[in-house]
C-alpha positions in Angstrom: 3.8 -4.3 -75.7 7.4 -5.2 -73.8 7.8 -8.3 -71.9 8.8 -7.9 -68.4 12.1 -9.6 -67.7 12.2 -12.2 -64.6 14.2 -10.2 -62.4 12.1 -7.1 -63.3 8.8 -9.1 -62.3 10.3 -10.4 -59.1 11.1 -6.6 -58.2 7.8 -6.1 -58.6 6.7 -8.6 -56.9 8.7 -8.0 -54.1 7.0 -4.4 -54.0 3.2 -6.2 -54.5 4.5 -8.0 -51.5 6.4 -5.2 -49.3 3.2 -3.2 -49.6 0.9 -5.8 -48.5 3.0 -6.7 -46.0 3.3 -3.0 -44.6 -0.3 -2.5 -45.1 -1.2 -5.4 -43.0 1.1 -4.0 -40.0 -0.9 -0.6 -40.4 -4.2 -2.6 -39.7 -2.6 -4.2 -36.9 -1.1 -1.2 -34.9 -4.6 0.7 -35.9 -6.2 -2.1 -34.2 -3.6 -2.3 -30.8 -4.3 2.1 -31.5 -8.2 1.1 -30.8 -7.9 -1.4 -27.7 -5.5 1.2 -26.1 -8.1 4.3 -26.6 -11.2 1.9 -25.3 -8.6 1.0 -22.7 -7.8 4.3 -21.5 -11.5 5.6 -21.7 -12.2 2.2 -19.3 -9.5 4.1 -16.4 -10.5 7.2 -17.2 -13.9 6.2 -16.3 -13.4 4.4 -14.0 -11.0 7.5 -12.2 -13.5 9.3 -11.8 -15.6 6.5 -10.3 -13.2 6.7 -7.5 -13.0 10.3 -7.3 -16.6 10.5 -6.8 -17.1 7.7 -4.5 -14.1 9.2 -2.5 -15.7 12.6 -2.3 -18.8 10.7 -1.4 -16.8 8.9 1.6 -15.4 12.5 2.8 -18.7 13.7 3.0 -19.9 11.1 5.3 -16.8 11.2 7.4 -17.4 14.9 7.8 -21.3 14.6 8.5 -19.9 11.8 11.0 -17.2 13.7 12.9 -17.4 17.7 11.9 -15.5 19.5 9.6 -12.4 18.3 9.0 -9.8 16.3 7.4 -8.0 12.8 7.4 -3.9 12.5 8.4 -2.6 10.5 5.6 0.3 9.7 8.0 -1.9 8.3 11.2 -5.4 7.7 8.9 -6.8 9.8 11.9 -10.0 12.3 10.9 -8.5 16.1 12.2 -10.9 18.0 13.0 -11.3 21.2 11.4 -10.2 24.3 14.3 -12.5 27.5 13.4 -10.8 30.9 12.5 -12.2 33.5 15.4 -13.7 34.8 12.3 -15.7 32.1 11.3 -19.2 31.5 12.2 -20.1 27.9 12.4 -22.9 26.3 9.8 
């Protein structure tokens, strides 16, 4: 068996220590990875909350004042005009 020189052990150990050293900043951005995709899943959830309660809100708004729509420029409800065509509900 061959002793090591110094210099060749402190390569080595510099290599032990590189690896440990990267490995550690894999676990770390792994973990930020994780918080970011239960952070995501959180808005997306959320998202759709909103979409739901809005479409809940439109429905009450048209049940309140007829078919229609609201002007994003004047927040004023529009009502819907129907086609000649069109037979009311």
């Amino acid at each position: 068996m061959s002793q090591l020189t110094n210099k060749e052990k402190e390569i080595i150990l510099k290599f032990s220590k590189n690896y440990i050293n990267l490995h550690n900043q894999i676990v770390s951005v792994e973990g930020e990875i994780k918080k970011l995709e239960d952070k995501s899943s959180c808005l997306i959830q959320e998202l759709e909350d909103c979409r739901l309660e809005e479409t809940n809100f439109m429905e009450l708004l048209c049940k309140k004042y007829g078919p229609g729509q609201i002007n994003p420029m004047n927040l004023c409800w529009e009502e819907k005009k129907l086609a000649e065509y069109e037979l009311p509900k």
